[in-house]
Every structure is written in C-alpha cells, then in structure tokens.
N, C-alpha and C positions, 0 to 999 in steps of 0.2 A: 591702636595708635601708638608710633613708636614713644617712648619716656624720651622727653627733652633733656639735650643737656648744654651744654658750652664748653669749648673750649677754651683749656689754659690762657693762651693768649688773647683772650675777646673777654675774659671774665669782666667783669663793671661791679663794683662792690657797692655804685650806687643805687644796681636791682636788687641788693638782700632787703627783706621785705622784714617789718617790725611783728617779733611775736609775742605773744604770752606766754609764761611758763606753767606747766600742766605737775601737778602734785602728783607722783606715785608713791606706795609702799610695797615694801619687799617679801618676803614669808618672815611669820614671825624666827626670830634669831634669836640667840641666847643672848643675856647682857652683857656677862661674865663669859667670853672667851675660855676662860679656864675652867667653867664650869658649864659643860654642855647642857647638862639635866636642870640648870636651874630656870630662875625665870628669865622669860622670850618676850620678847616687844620688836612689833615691825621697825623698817626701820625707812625715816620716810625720805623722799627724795622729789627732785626736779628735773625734769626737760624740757628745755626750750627748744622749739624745730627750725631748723634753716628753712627757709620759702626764698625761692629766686623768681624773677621778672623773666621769660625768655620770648623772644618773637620767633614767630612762628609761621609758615605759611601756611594757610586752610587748602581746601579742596581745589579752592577757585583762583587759586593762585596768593592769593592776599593776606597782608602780613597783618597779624593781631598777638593780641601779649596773650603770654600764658603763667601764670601763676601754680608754681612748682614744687617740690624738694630739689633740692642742688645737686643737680650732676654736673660731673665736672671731669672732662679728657684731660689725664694727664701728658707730658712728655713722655719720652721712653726714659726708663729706668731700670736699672740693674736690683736684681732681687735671688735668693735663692727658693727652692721647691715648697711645696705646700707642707705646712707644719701642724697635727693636729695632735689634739687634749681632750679629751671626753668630745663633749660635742664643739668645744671650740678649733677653728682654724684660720691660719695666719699665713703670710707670708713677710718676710724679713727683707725690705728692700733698703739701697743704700745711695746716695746722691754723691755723683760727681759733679765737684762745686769749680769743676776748671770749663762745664758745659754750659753756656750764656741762656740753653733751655730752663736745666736745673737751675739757674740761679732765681733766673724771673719769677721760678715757681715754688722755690723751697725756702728762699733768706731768709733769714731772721728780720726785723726791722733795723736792728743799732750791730748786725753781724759786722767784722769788721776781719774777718779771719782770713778774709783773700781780698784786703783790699790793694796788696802791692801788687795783684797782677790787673784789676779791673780799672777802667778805663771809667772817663767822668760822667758818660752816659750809665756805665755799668752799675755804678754806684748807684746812683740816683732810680736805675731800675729797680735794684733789689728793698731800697725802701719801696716800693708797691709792687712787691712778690704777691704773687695769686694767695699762699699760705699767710703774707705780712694781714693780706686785708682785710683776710676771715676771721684773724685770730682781732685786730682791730675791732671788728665787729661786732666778735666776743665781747669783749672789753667794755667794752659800751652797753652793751644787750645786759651784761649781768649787772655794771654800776646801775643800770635804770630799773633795773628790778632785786635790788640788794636786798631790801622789806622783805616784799615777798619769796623769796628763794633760801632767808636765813643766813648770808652773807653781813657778819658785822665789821663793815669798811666804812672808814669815818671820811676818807680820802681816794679820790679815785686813781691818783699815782703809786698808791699802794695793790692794785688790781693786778698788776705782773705779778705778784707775790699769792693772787690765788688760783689765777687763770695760766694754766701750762702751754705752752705753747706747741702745738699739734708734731714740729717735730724736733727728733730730741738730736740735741749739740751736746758734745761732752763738754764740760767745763772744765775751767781746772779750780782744782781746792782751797785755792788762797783768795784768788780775786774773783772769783764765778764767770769770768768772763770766757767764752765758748777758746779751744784751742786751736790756736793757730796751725793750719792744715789739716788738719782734721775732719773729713767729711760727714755732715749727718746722717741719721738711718730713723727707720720707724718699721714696727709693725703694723701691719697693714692687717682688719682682719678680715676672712670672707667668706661669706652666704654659704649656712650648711644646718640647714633645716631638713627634720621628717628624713626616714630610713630612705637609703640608696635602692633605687628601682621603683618606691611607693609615689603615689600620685602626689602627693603632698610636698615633692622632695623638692628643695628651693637650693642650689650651690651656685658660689662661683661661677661660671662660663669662660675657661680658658679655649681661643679657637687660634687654629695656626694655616697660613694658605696651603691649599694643595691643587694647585691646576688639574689633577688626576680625574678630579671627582666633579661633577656637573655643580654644586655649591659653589666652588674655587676655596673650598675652607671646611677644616673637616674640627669637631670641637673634642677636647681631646682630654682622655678620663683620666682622674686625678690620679690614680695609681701611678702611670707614669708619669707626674709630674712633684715626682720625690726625688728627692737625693739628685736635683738637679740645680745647676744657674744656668737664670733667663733673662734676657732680656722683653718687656713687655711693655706695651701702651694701655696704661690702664684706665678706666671709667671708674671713678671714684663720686660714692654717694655719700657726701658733707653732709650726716642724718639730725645729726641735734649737740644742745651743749646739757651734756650734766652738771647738774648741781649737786654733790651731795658732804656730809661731814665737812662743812667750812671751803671747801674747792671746788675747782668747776674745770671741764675739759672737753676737747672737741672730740666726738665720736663721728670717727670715718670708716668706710668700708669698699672694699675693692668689689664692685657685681659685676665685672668681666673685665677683659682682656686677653688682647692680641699679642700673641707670640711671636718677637721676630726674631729670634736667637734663643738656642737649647742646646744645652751638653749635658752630659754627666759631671756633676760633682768633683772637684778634684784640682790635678794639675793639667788636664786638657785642656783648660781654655787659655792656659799659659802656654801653650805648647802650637797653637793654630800658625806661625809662624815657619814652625818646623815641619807639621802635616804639609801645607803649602809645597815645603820645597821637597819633600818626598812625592807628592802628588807627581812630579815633573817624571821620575822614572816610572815609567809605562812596565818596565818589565818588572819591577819589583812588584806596583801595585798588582798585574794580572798575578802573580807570583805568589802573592797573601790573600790575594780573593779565593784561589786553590785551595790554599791552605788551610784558610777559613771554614769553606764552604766542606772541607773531609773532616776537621775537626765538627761541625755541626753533624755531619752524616753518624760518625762516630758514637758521639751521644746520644742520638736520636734512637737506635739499637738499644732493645730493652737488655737490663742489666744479668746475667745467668743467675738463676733463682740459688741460694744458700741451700747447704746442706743441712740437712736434719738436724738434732742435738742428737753425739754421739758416733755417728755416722763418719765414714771416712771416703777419697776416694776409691779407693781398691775395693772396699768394703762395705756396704751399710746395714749396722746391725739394726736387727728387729728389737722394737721396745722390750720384748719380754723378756732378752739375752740381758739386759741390765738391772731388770725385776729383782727387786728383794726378795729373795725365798722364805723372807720373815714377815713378806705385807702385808698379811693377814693377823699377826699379832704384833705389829713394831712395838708398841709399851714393853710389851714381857721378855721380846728379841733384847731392848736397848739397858734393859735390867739384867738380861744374862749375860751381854757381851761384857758389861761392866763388871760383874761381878766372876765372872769366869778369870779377866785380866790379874783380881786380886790373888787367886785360886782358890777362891769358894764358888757354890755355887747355888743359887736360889733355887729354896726348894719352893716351886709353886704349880699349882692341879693345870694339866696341860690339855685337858679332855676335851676343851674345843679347838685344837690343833686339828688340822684336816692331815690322816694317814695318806693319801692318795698319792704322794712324791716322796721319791726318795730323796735324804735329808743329805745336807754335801756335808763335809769334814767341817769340823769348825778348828778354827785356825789355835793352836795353843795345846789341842787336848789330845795331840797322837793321833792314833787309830780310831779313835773311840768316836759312835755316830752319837749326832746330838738327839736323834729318837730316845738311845737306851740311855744317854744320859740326863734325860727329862722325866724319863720313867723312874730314874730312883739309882741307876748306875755309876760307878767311879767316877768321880769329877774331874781323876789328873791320871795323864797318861802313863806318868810315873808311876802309880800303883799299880797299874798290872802290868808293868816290865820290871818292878820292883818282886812282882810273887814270887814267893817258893814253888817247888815243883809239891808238894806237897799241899801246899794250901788249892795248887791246881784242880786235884784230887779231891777237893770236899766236898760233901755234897750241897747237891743247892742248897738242903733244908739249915744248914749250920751258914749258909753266905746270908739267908734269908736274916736268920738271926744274929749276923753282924752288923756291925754299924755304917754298913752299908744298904740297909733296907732302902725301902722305894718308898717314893712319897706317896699317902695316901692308903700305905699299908699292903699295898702289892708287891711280891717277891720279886725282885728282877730275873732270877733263872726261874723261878717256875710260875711259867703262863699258865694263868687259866686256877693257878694254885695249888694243883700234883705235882709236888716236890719230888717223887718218887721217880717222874720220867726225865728229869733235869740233867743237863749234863754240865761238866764242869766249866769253870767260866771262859780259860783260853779257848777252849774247842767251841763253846756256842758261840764265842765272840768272833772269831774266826768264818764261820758259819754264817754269820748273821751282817759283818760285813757290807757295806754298800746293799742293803735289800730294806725292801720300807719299813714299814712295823706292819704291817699286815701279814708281808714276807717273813716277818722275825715270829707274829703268833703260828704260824702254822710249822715251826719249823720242828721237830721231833723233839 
C-alpha cells in the first residue's frame, strides 16, 4: 500500500491527532564535557509523534480515514546538492518569499518581512502557512504535556521562547525581529541508513522524468547529485517533536523527491539567459559539439606509460649501470669515503669484500686502486708521486717494515709473504693497475 500523504495546500491542521510523549535515553555520556573518562549518565529525553487523519480510498472505491505519520508534498523549492557527515545527510534548501507557494507554506505566524508587497488575502494567508500550524500544534502539544516532558513553563506565551520554530529567519540583533528581505532557509535532512548496495540500505529517493525509458523516470544515484542546484518537489516526513535539555523542535526529513531542474554548481544557473541566446546559432553550437566530442576522444586514449627511474629517451640504462660497486658493504664504503675526504684512511679487515670485480678509481687518491689500498697500501696519491727514485728501489722487505704496513699484518708488496720475489713499488703498481686482486695475487 502506497504511505499516504497530503498536500501542502489541503493540509487541515484540524487532522493532527493528540499524542503521548514516549521517554528515551541516549548511551551513557560523560557529565563533564571536559572530562571524557570521567563519570557517564544517559542522558534522558522525549518524542512526541505527528499522527495525521488522511482519507483515503479502499479497493472498492470508498473513502475511509486513515490514521498516519505526516507526510506532507511540498511546493517546489530551490536547494543545493546532497551534503554528507559521517552517517548524516542533508540538503540546504532556501525559500523565495516573493512565490505565493512558498509563502502559504513557509511564513512565520507574526512574519511581517514582505508585507509591502502582499496583498490583504496574502496576509491573512501566511498567518495559516502549512509550517504556521504545525509549529502551532507544537505549541500546544508541548504546553499540555509540560510535567511530563520536563519543560518548566509557568505561562504558555512564554513557549516561543522554547519551541523553535521549524524554519530559520535571520533576525536581526537588536530587536529579534526576522530581516526585512531576507529569505529563509533550512536544512532538510535525508534517509541514509545501512551500507550502499546492502539489503538493509534505506536513502533518500531523488527521481527525475526521462521519456527514454519505459518508467518515464529514472531515480538517480547520489553521487551525482553533488556540487549541484536543484530545484525539487519534495515529500517531507513531519516525524516527531523533541524534547530534550529544557527545548523542544520539530524533526523533519526529505524521504524523496522529484527533480525538476539541475545544474552544476556555480555561475551556470545565472548565465541560462545567455546559453539561450547562443542556442540560436546552429553553427556555433554544431561547431562546439566537434569540439567537444575530439576533446572527449583525446582523453579517452590511455596516457604513454613513464619512463623508468634513470632512463632517458635515447637511452635506457640497466639498473646495474647505476649499482653501487660498494652494495655489498655500504657501512664500511660510507666510512672510507668519509674518511678518505679528510686524508686518512680507515684502517679496517676487508676479507669479506667479494675479489671477483675489478675495483674503479676512487675519486681523490690518483692512480691508486682502492683493492691495494684496503689491503694496507698509500692512502694519498701524493706519496707515490712524492717518491724518490731511490726509495723506488727498496725492497719490498724494508716498504714492509715501513709505516706503511698493511692492515692485519700482510706486506703490501709481498704476497703470499716472500719478500724476496717482490718488486719495487712503482713497477708492481704500474703492473697491477686496473686488474682485481686476484689479478694483483698472481702477478710475479
């Protein structure tokens, strides 16, 4: 069976039906705002439920009452896109108060902000605005259950002051009295229960026509109904009045609506004047469909994949051309580089250095491979372009016994530790040149 409702113009405030108000409590809360961890006491509250009177007709044709929650067709109204917060969402809609629609349905009771342009029916209309006679109803509903709801009002002309009135008038700060021109607005909010796509999932219902499709209306997913203004006729469900902490307010919610107007966000809907008269040149329009439609193709084409890290076009080098030649000991590399800078150089046991590559020039130390000078060799290139021809001549066994020994107690000229087949340092150095240490042990 469809949910009954009424519209704005038919509402009869003489069918809200009289209810009880029903006690909830909340999860326990803290007392102390300031103090999250300390102690928590629920916190208790009231709802009173709307029930409307609606006639209805049965199967058989024939009209019998039905006893409700309030729905209620609004007029059309201007609103922007769906606005969502955790699990809450809303839409921000705003009333133009120069529409004889909007008036009937949104005035204030004592509103007086456009009475120079309304006429003496108008007037008289906007005292029983559809909103004037719910919130009336409020009014009434809460003074008659003041006791029970915790409301201490000694006078019931004091009830404006705890019942809000459903929608909000800017006022101005001196005399509270709503601002002249100034049109109201409300958040509206709307149905968004249970995860998107699960059985359980309860939203909204925004539907827009579309001749296209055999429905004539196609309902249309919230995604695109962001960062939009719309115009919409909305079903608005008048659920209940709260009561809680000394005040009390009408809780309404938007459970669908009909889309008669959608843009995007912005300055387009100020501009429909000017699409209009561009519309009229046919050549321009065909002209921009072109141009559209090759910009679309354009994009559509996947993007050329990036090049490597490293890599160039002419060129793209293999990871390993950029390999540290020290990867295999970076700690002990970034202690010699550094200590090489100063001109000393760490003396430290290199025996898990893998022989198998030849070692490149390190940048600072000459000629000199960094094999022989890990093994215990001259640490600065300056000392062997510094030698005498004479000290060239010595033999290994006296270079051993200089203080240039090798770390760990191995001779640098003599491998193996036969001083005797040693040759002098220029010449083995010279000799030994760009070859590993494998190359360098087997050399005579």
């Amino acid at each position: 069976m469809e949910t009954p409702k009424v519209n704005f113009t038919k509402f009869n405030p003489a069918n809200l039906q009289k209810t009880a108000p029903v006690q909830k409590q909340s999860a326990p809360k803290p007392v102390d705002p300031n103090n999250p961890d300390g102690e928590k006491k629920p916190i208790t509250y009231y709802n009173i439920p709307f029930q409307y009177k609606y006639t209805v007709l049965d199967k058989s044709g024939k009209e019998r009452s039905v006893i409700s929650d309030l729905y209620i067709e609004g007029p059309e109204i201007s609103c922007g896109g769906i606005l969502t917060k955790g699990n809450s969402a809303s839409v921000f809609a705003t009333f133009d108060m120069k529409d004889p629609d909007i008036r009937q349905f949104v005035n204030y009771p004592s509103d007086d902000t456009h009475d120079d342009e309304m006429t003496e029916e108008q007037r008289e209309q906007a005292k029983t605005s559809t909103m004037s006679e719910i919130y009336e109803h409020t009014l009434n509903t809460c003074w008659d259950n003041r006791g029970a709801v915790g409301l201490k009002i000694t006078k019931k002309e004091f009830m404006p002051g705890v019942v809000s009135f459903p929608i909000y008038y800017k006022r101005d700060d001196i005399t509270s009295q709503p601002i002249r021109g100034r049109n109201p607005s409300k958040y509206f909010g709307l149905l968004n229960f249970g995860k998107p796509g699960s059985y359980n999932r309860r939203e909204t219902i925004f539907t827009a026509v579309d001749d296209t499709i055999e429905e004539g209306y196609r309902i249309m997913p919230w995604d695109e109904l962001k960062n939009v203004e719309m115009r919409i006729i909305p079903l608005i469900h008048v659920g209940k009045i709260y009561v809680g902490g000394g005040k009390a307010s009408i809780q309404m919610t938007i459970v669908s609506a009909v889309i008669k107007d959608i843009v995007p966000a912005g300055s387009i809907s100020n501009q429909k004047d000017t699409i209009a008269e561009i519309r009229k040149d046919t050549v321009l329009v065909n002209h921009l469909k072109k141009q559209l439609e090759t910009l679309k193709l354009v994009r559509s084409k996947p993007a050329p994949k990036a090049l490597s890290e490293g890599a160039t076009v002419d060129n793209k080098r293999n990871d390993s051309d950029r390999k540290s030649p020290f990867s295999s000991e970076d700690d002990d590399t970034k202690e010699y580089e550094a200590s090489s800078e100063g001109g000393t150089t760490s003396a430290r046991n290199t025996s898990a250095q893998k022989p198998a590559k030849k070692q490149p020039i390190m940048k600072g130390l000459g000629n000199l491979k960094i094999a022989d000078v890990l093994k215990g060799g001259p640490t600065m290139a300056s000392k062997a372009e510094s030698a005498d021809e004479s000290e060239e001549e010595t033999s290994a066994a006296s270079y051993a016994s200089s203080s240039h020994a090798s770390v760990g107690g191995t001779s640098h000229a003599s491998v193996g530790g036969n001083a005797s087949k040693a040759t002098p340092f220029k010449q083995r150095f010279s000799k030994g040149y760009g070859k590993s240490e494998s190359e360098i042990e087997a050399l005579p």
